[in-house]
N, C-alpha and C positions, 0 to 999 in steps of 0.2 A: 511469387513462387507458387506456382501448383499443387496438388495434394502429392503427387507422382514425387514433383522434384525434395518437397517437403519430407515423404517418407526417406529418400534415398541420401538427404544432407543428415536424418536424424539417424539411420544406420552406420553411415560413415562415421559418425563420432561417438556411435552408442559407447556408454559403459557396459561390456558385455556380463559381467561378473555382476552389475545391478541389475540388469534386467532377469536375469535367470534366477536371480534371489527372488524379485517379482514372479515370477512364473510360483517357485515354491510357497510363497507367501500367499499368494490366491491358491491355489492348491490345497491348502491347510486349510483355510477360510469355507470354501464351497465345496474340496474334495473333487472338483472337478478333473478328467485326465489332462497331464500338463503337454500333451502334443495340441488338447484341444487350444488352451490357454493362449499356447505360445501362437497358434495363428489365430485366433482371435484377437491378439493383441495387431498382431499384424495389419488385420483386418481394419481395428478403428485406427490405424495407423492411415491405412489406406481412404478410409471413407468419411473420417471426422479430425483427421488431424493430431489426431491423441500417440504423444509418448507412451512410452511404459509407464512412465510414473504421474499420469493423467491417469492410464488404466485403474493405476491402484488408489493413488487420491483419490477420485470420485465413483471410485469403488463400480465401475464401469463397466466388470465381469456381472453385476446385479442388475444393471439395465435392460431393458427393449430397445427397437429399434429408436422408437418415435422419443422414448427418454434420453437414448444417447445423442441425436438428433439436437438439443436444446440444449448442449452442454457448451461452453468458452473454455476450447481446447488450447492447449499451446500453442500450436501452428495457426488456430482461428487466429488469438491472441495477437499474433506475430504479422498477420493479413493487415489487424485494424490498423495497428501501430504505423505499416507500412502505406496504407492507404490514407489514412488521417493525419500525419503527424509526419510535415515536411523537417526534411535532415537540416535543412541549413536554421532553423529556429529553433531544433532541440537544446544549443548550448543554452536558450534562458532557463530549461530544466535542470541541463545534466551537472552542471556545476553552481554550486549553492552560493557562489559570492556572485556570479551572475544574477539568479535568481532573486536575489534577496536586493540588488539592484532593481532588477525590474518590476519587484512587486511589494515595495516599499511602503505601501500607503496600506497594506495589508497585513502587514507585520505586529504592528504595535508593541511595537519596542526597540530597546537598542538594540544596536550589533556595529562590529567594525573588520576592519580586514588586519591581519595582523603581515607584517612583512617589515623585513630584515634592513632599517634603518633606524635613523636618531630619533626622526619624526613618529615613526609608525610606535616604538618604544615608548613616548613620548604621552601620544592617543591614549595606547594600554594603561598608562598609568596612571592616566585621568578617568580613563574607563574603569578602571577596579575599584578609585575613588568614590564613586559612582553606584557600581554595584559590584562589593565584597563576595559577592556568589558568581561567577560567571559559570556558562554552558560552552563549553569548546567542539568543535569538528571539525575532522577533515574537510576536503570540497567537494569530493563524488565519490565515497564509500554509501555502501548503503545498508539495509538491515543491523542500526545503531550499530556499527561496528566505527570505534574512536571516540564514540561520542563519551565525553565525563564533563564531570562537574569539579572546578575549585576554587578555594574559598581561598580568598584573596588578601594578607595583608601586607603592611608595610615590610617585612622579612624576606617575604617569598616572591614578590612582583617580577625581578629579574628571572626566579629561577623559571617560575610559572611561562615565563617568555620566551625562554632560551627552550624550554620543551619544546611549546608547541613550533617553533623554526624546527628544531629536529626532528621533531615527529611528522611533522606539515598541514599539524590543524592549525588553520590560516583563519578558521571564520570563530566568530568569541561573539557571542550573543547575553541580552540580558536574560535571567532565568523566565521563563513562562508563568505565569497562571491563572488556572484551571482556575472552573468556578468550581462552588463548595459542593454542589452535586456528584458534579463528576470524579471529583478529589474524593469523595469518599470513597467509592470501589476500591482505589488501590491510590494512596494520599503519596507514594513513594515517586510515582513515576506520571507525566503529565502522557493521561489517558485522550491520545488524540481520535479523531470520526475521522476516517478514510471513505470519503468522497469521490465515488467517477463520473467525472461526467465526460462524452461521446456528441459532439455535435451540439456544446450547450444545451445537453440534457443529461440529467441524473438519471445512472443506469443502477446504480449499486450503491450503496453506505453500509457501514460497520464501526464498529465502535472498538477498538482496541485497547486493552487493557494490559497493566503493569501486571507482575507476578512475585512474588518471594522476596518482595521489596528492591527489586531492579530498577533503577534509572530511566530503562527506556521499555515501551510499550512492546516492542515487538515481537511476532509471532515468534522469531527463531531464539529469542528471549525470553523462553518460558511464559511469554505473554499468551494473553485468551484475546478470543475475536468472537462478537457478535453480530449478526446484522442488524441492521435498522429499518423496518419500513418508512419508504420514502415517505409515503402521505402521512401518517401517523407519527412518526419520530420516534415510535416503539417497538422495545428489544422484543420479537415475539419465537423468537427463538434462544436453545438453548448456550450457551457461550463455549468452547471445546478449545483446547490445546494444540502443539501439534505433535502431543503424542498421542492425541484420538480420545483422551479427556475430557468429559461434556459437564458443564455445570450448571445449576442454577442459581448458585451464591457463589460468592468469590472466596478459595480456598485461604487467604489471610486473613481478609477483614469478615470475615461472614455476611457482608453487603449485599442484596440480591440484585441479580443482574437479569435475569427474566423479569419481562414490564418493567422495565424501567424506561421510563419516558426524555428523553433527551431536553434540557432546556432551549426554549430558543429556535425547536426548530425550525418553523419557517424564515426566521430570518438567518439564518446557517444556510439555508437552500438558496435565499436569494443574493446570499455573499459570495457563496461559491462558483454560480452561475454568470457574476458580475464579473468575478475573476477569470473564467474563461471566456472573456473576450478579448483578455489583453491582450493572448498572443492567438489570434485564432486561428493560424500557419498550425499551431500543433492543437488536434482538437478534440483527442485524447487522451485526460488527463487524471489520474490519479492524486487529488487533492491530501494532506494533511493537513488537518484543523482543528483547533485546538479553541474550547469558546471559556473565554475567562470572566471572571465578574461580572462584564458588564455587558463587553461585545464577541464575538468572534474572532478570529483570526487564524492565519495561515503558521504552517509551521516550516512548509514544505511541499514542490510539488515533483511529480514522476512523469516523467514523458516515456515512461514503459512499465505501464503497471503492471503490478504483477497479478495475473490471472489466478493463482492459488487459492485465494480466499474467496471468490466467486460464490462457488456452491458446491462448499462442502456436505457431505452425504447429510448432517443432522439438521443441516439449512435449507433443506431439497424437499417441498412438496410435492407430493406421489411424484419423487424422483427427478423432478422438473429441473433443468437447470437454467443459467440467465440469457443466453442466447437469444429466443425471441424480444427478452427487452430490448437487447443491444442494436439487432434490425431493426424494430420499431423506431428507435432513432437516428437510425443508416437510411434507412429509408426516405423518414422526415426531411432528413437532409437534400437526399437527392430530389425529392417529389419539389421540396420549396426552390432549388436549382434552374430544374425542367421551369418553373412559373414565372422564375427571372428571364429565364433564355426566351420563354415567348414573348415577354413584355419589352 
């Protein structure tokens, strides 16, 4: 889809009642006139792909051209997905009992599929045997929405089974763990690195952290995100919310999360790059990863990462966003392509 078709599919189903709340909200912020606003939104609508709420996430109305230019817009977003990442090989993504099939040797640990017979019943209750903690989920919710944790005894085996058939968290994994590093920021919730890689190259990492002693990491869970530099392994930026929240300790544990150097990390980088070649049909991937004691491992992967956490305004050197990496590896691709097709 076009920049053209792109604006006029993202008017079609705009929230108009958000978007003009955006107009007020920059308004207040820069005091800018909101006639100008509303067509300058238009405008990166027009020339960069940018919703309204790109506008106001990366704080868009504070750019130049050549800054807006370098930003992973939505609609960019929505390009890579489509040009990278064939439909007929997204199910090993989109549903986690697939996934967890096809990328078994990267797991490290249990898990089972739970479903509605004697047999399966059967599993569960060797499974709990096993491990009295278990982690449940759905199979294609996303943003830990379903995910919990229960503690398993002889009492509650059935009940805990007859839930998750009701509920339809179908996948029951053994609990994770973190190494003792990383446990410390936030010891509540297993703080995973969210890894992209584009073509079997690392475009982006972050480090996502638990919040207020929440279970799961995520942004829309009070959780904090910082990035990673790839070569270094180090937090050099500050960690933020997303209620616009900047840290550089973590507001529970008082842990500092600025420099903090990731364990591991070149072999983090060369696990995750192994792993995008299982399915190289989908070739951009938003990795979860989770490095425990001893090795790494997967938690989870995304065949439609979400471009949010990109390059948030406090992550943005003089305003730079990640775009040009992401060509650099668009590129690569194509140029090694061209050198096949000659030979």
């Amino acid at each position: 889809m076009g920049r053209i078709g792109y604006l006029f599919t993202r008017i079609k189903n705009m929230n108009y009642h958000s978007f003009f709340d955006t107009i007020n909200y920059v308004h207040e912020k820069n005091h800018k006139n909101r006639v100008f606003i509303f067509f300058d939104i238009i405008n990166c609508g027009l020339k960069y792909q940018a919703g309204y709420m790109d506008y106001k996430l990366y704080e868009m109305y504070d750019l130049n051209k050549q800054q807006r230019e370098t930003i992973v817009t939505r609609g960019i977003n929505n390009d890579i997905v489509k040009k990278y990442n064939n439909p007929e090989y997204m199910k090993y993504f989109s549903n986690k009992i697939t996934f967890n099939k096809k990328f078994n040797k990267y797991l490290l640990r249990d898990w089972m599929e739970v479903k509605d017979t004697k047999e399966s019943y059967q599993e569960f209750s060797e499974f709990c045997k096993k491990h009295p903690r278990i982690l449940v989920k759905p199979l294609s919710e996303s943003c830990g929405k379903g995910v919990e944790i229960f503690n398993v005894n002889t009492h509650n085996v059935k009940k805990i089974y007859n839930n998750l058939l009701e509920t339809k968290r179908y996948l029951v994994e053994e609990i994770a763990v973190q190494c003792k590093e990383i446990a410390s920021l936030h010891p509540s919730s297993i703080n995973t690195i969210r890894i992209v890689t584009l073509n079997h190259e690392i475009v982006a990492a972050f480090l996502r952290i638990g919040n207020n002693n929440n279970i799961v990491d995520n942004f829309n869970h009070d959780g904090l995100v910082a990035p990673i530099n790839i070569e270094t392994g180090i937090i050099d930026y500050l960690a933020i919310d997303k209620k616009g929240n900047i840290y550089d300790k973590h507001p529970v544990t008082g842990e500092s999360i600025i420099w903090f150097k990731i364990p591991k990390w070149p072999r983090i980088k060369r696990f995750v790059i192994k792993a995008s070649y299982e399915v190289p049909e989908v070739g951009y991937v938003g990795w979860d990863v989770c490095l425990g004691p001893k090795d790494p491992f997967l938690i989870e992967g995304n065949e439609f990462p979400g471009h949010d956490l990109y390059q948030l305004p406090p992550h943005r050197s003089n305003g730079q966003g990640l775009l040009p990496r992401f060509k650099e590896a668009m590129n690569k691709k194509e140029n090694n392509d061209e050198d096949s097709n000659r030979n």
